[in-house]
PQR file with spaces between the fields and no chain letter, atoms N, CA, C, O and H, PARSE charges and radii, in Angstrom:
ATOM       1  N    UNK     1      14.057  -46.454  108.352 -0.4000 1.5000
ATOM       2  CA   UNK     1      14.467  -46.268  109.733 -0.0000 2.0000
ATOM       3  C    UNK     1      15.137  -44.908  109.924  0.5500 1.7000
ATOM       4  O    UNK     1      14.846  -44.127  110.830 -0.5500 1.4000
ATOM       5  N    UNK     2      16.151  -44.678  108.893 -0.4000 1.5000
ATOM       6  CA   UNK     2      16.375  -43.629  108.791 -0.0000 2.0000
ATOM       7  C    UNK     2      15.699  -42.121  108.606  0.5500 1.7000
ATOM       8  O    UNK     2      16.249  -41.027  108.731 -0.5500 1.4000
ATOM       9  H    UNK     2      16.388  -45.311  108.157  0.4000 1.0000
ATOM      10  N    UNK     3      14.624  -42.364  108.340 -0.4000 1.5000
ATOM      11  CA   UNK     3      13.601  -41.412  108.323 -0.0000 2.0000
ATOM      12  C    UNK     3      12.808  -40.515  109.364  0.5500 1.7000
ATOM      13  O    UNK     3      12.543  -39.329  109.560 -0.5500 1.4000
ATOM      14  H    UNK     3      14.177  -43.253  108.238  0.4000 1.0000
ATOM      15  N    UNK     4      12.485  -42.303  110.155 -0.4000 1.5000
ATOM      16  CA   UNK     4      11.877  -41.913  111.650 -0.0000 2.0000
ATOM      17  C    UNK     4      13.206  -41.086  112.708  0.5500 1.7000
ATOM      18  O    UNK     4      13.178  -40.015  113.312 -0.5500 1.4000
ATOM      19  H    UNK     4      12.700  -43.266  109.995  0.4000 1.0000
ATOM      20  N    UNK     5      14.249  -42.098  112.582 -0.4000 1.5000
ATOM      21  CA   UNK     5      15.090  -41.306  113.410 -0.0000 2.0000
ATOM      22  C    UNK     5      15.598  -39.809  113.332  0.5500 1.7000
ATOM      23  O    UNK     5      16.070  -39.181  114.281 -0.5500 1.4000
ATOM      24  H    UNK     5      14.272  -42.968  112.090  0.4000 1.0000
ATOM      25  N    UNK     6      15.401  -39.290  111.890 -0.4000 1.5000
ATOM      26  CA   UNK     6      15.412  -37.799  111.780 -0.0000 2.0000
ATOM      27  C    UNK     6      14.367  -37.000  111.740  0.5500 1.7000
ATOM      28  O    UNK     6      14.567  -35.813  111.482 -0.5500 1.4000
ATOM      29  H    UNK     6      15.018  -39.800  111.119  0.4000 1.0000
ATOM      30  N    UNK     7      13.037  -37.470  111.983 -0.4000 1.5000
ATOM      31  CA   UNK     7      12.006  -36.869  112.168 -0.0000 2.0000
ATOM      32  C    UNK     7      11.881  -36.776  113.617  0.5500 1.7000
ATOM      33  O    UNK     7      11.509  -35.643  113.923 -0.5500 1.4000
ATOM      34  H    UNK     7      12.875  -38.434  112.193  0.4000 1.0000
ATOM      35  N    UNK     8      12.070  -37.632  114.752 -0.4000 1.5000
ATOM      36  CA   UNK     8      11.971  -37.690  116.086 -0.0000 2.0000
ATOM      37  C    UNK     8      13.137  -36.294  116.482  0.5500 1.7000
ATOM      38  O    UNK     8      12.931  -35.284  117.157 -0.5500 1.4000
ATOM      39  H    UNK     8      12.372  -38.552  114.503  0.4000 1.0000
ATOM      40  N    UNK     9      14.306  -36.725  115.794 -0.4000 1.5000
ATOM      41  CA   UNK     9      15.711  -35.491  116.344 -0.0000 2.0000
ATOM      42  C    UNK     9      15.487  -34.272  116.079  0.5500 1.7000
ATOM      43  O    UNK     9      15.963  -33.297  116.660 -0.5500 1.4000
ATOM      44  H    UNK     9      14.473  -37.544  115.246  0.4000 1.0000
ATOM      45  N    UNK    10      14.345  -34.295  114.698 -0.4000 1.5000
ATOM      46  CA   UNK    10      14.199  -32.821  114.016 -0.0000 2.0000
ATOM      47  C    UNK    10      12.585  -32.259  115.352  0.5500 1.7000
ATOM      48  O    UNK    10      12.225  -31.155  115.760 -0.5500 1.4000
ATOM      49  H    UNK    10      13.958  -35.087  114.225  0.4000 1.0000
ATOM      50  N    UNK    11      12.247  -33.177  115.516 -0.4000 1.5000
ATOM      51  CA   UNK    11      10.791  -32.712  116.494 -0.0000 2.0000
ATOM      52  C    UNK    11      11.711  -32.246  118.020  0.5500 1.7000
ATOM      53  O    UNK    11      11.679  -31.106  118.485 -0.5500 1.4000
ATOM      54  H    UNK    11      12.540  -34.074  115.184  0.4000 1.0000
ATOM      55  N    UNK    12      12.443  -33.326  118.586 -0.4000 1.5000
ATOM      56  CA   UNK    12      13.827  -32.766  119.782 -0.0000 2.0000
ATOM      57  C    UNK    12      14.413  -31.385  119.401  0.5500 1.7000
ATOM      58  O    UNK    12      14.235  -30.391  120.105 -0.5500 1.4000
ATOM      59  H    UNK    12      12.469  -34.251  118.209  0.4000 1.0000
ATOM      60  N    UNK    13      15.189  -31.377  118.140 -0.4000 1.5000
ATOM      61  CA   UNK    13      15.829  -29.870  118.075 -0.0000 2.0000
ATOM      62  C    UNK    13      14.912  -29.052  118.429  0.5500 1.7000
ATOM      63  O    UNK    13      15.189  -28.367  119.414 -0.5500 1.4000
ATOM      64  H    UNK    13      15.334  -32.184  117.568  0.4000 1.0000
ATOM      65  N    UNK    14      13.508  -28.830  117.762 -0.4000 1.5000
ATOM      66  CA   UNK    14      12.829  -27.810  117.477 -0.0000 2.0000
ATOM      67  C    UNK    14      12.234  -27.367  119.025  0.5500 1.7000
ATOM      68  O    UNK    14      11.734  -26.273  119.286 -0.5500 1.4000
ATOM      69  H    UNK    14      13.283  -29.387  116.962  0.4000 1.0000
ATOM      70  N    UNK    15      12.431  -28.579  120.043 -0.4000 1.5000
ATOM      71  CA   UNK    15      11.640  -28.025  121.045 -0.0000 2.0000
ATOM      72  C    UNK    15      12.799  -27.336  122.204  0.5500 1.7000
ATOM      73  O    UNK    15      12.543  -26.502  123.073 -0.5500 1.4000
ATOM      74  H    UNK    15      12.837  -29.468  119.831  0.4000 1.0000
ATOM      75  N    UNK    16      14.201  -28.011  121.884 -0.4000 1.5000
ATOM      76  CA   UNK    16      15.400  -27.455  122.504 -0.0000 2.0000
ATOM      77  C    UNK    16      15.684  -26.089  121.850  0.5500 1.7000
ATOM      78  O    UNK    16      16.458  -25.340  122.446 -0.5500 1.4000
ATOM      79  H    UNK    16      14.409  -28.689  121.178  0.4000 1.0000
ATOM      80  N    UNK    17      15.176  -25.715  120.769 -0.4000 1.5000
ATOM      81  CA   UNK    17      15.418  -24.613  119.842 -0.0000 2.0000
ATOM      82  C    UNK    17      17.063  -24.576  119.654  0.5500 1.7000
ATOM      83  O    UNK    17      17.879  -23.663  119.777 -0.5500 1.4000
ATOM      84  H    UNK    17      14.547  -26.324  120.285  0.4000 1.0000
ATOM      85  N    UNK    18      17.178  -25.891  119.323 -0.4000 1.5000
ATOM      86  CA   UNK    18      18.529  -26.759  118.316 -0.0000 2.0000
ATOM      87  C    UNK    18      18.117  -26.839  117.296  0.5500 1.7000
ATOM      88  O    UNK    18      16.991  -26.809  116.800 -0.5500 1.4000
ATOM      89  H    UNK    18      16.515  -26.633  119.223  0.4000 1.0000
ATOM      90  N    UNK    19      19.822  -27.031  116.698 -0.4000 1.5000
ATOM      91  CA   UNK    19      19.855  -27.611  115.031 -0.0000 2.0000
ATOM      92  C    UNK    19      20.547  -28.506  115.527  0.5500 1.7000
ATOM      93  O    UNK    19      21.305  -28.591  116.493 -0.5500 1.4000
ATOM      94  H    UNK    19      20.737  -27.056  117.101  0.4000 1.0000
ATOM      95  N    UNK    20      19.867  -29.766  114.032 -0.4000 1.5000
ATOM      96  CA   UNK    20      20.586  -30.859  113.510 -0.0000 2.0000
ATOM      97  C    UNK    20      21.488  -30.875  112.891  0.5500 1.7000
ATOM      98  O    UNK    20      21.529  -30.298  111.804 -0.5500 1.4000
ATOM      99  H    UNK    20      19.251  -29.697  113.248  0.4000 1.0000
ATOM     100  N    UNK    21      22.625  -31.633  113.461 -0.4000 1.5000
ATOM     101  CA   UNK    21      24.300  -31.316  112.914 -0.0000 2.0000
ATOM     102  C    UNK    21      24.845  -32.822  112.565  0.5500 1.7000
ATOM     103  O    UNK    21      24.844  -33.817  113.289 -0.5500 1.4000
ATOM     104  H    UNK    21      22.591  -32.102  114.344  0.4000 1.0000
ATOM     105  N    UNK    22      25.246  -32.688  111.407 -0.4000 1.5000
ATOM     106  CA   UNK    22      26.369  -33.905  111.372 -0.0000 2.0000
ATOM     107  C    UNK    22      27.429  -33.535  111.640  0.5500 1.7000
ATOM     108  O    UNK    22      27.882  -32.398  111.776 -0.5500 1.4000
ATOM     109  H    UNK    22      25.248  -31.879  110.819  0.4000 1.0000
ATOM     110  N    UNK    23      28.049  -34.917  111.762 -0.4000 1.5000
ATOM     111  CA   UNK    23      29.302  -34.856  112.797 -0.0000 2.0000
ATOM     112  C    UNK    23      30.284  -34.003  111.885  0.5500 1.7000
ATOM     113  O    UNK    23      31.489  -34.240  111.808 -0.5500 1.4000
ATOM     114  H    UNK    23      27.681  -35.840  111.651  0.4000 1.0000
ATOM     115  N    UNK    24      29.853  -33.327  111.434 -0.4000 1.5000
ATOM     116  CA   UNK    24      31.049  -32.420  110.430 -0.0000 2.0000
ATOM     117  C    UNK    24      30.307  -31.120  110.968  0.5500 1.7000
ATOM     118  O    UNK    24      30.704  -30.039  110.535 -0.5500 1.4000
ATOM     119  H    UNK    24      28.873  -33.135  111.497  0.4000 1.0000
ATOM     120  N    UNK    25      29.354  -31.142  111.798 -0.4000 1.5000
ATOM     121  CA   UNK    25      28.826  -29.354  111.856 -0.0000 2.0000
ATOM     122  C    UNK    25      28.390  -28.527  110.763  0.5500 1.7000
ATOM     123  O    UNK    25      28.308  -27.300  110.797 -0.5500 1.4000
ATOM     124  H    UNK    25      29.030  -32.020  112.150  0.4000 1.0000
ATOM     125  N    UNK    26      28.022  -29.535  109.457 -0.4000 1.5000
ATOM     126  CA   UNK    26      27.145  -29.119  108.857 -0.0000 2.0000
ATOM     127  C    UNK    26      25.474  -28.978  109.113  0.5500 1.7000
ATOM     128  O    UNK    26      25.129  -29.397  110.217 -0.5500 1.4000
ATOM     129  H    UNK    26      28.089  -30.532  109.429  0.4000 1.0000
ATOM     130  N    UNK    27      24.738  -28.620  108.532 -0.4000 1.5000
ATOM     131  CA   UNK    27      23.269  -28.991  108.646 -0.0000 2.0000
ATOM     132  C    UNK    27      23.050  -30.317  108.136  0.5500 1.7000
ATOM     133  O    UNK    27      23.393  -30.567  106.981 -0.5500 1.4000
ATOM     134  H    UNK    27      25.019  -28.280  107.635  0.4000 1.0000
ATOM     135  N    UNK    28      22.347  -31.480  109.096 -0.4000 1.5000
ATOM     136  CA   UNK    28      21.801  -32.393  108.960 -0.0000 2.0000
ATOM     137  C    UNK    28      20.585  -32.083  107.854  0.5500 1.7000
ATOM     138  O    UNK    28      19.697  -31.260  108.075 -0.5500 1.4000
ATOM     139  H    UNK    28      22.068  -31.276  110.034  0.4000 1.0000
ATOM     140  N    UNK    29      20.680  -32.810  106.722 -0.4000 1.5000
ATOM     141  CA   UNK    29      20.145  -32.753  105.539 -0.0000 2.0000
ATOM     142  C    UNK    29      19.845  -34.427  105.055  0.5500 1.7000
ATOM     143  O    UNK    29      20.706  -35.234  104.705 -0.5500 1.4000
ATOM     144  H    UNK    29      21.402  -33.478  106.542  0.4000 1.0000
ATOM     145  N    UNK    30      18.213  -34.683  105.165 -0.4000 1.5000
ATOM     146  CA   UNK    30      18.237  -36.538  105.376 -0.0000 2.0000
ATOM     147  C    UNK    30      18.538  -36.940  103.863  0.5500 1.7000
ATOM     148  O    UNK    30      19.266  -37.876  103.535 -0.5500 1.4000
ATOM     149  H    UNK    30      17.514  -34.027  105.449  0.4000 1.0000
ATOM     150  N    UNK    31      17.669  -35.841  102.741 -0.4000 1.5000
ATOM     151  CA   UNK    31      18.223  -36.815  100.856 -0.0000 2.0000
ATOM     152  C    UNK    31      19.728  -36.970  101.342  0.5500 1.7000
ATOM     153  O    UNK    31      19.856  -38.095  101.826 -0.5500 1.4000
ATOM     154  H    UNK    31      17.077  -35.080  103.007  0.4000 1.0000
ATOM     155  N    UNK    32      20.431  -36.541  101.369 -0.4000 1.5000
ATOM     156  CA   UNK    32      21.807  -36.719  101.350 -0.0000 2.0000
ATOM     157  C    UNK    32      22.518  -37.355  102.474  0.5500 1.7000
ATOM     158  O    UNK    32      23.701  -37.680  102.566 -0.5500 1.4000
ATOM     159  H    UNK    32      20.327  -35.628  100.975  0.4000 1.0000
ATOM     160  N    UNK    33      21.552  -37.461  103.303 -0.4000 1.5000
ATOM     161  CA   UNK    33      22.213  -38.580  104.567 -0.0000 2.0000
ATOM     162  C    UNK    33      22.063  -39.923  103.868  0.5500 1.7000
ATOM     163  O    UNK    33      22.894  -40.830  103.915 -0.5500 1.4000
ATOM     164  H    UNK    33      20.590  -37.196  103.229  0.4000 1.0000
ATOM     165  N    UNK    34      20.714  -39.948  103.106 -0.4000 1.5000
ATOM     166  CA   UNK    34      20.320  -41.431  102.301 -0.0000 2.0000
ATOM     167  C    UNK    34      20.874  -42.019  101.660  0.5500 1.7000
ATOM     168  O    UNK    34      21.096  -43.230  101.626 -0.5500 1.4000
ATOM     169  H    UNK    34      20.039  -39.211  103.067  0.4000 1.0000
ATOM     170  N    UNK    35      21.459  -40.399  100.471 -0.4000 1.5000
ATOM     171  CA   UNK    35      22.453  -40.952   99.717 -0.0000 2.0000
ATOM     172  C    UNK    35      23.823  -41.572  100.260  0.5500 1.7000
ATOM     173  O    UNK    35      24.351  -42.411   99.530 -0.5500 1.4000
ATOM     174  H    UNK    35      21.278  -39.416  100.499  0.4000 1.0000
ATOM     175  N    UNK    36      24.460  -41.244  101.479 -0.4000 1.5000
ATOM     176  CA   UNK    36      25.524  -42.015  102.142 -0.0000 2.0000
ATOM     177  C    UNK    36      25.385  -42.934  102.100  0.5500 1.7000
ATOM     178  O    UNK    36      26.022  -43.696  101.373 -0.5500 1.4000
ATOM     179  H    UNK    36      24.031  -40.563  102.072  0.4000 1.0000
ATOM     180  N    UNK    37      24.049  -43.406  103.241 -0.4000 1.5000
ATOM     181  CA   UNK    37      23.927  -44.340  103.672 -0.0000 2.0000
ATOM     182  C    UNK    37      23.750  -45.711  102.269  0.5500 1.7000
ATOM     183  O    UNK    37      24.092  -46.877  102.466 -0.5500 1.4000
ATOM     184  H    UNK    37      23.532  -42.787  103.832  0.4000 1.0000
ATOM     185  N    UNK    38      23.236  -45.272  101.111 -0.4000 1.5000
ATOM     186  CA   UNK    38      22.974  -46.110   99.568 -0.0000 2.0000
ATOM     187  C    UNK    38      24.138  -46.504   99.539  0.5500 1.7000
ATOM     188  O    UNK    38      24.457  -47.689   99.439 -0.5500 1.4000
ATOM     189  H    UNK    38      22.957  -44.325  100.952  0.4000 1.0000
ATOM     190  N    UNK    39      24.902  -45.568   99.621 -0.4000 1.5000
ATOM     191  CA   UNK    39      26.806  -45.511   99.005 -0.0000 2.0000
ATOM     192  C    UNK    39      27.252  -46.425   99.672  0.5500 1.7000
ATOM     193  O    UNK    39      27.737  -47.387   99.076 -0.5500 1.4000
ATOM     194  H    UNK    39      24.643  -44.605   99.702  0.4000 1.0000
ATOM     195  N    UNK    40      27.217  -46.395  101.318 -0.4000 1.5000
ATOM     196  CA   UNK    40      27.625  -46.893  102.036 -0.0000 2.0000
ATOM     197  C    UNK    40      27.455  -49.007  102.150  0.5500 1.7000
ATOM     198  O    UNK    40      28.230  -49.891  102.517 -0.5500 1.4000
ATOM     199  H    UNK    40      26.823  -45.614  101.802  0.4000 1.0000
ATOM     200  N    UNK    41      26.052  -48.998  101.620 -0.4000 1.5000
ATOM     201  CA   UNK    41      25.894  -50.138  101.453 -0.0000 2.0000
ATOM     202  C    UNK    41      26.212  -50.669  100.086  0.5500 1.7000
ATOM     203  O    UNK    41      26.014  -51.883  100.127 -0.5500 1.4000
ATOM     204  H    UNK    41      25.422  -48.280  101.322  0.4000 1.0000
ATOM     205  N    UNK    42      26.529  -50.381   99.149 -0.4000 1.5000
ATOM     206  CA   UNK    42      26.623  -50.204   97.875 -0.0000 2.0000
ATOM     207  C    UNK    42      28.277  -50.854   97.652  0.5500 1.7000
ATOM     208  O    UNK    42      28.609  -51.667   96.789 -0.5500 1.4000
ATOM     209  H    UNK    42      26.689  -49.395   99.115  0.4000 1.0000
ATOM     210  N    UNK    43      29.264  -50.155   98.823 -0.4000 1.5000
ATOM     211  CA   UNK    43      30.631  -50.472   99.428 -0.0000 2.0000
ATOM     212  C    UNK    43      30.429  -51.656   99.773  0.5500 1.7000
ATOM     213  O    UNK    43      30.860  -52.554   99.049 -0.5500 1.4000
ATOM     214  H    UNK    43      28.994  -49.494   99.524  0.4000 1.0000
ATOM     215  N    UNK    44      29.645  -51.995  101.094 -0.4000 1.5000
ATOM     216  CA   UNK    44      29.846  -53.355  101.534 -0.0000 2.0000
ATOM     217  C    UNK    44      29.552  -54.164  100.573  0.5500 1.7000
ATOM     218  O    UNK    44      30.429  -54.961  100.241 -0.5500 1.4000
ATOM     219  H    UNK    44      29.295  -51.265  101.681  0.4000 1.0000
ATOM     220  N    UNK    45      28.172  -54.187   99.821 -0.4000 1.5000
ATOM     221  CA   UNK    45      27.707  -55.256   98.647 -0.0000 2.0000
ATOM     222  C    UNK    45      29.090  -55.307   97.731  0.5500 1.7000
ATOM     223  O    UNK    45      29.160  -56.275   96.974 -0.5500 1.4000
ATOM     224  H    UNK    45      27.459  -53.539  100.091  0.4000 1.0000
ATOM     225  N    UNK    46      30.018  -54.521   97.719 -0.4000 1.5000
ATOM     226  CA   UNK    46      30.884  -54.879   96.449 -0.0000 2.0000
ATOM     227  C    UNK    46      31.520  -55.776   97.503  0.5500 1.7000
ATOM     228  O    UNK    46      31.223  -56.970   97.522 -0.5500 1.4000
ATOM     229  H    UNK    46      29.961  -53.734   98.334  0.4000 1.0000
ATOM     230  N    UNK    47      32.422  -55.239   98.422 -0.4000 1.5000
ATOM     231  CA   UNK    47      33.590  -55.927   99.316 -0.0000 2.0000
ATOM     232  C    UNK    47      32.945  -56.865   99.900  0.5500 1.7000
ATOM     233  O    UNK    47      33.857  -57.623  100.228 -0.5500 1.4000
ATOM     234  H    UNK    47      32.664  -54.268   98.406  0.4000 1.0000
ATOM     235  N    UNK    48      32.328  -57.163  100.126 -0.4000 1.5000
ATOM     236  CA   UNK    48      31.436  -58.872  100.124 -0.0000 2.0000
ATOM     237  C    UNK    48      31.589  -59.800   98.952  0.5500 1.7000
ATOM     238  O    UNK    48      31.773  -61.001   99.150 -0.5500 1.4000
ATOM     239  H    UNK    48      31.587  -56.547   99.859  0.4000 1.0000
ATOM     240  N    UNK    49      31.516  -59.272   97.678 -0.4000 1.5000
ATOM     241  CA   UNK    49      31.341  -59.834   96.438 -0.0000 2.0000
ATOM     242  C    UNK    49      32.684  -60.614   95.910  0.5500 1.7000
ATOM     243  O    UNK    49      32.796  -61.566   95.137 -0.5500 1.4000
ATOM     244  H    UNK    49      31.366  -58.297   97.518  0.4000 1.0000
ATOM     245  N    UNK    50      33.758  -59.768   96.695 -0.4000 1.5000
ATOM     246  CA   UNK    50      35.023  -59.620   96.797 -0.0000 2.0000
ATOM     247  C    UNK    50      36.081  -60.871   97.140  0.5500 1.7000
ATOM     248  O    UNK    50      37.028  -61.397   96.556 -0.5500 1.4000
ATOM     249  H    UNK    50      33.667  -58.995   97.322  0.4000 1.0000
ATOM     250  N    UNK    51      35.452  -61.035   98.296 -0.4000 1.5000
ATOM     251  CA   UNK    51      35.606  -62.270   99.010 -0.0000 2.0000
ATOM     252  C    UNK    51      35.432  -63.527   98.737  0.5500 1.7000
ATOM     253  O    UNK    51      35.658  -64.381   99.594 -0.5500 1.4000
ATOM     254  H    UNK    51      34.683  -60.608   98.771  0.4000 1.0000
């Protein structure tokens, strides 16, 4: 899902003649958005486990 949604924003920037920014005002970069998002679930699966 994550894929499509940065391929649609990256086809939007290019026609606004924008860049893709994360909310830090870096360059939106998707391997490493993925890797968050892994991490991110990786967090909940523990703190679920937790409980």
């Amino acid at each position: 899902m994550l894929e499509v949604i940065a391929q649609v924003t990256s086809q939007l920037a290019a026609r606004l003649n924008a860049r893709m920014l994360t909310v830090h005002g870096k360059s939106f970069n998707l391997p490493e958005a993925m890797n968050e998002v892994q991490d991110f679930r990786a967090k909940i699966a523990a703190s679920d486990t937790d409980n």
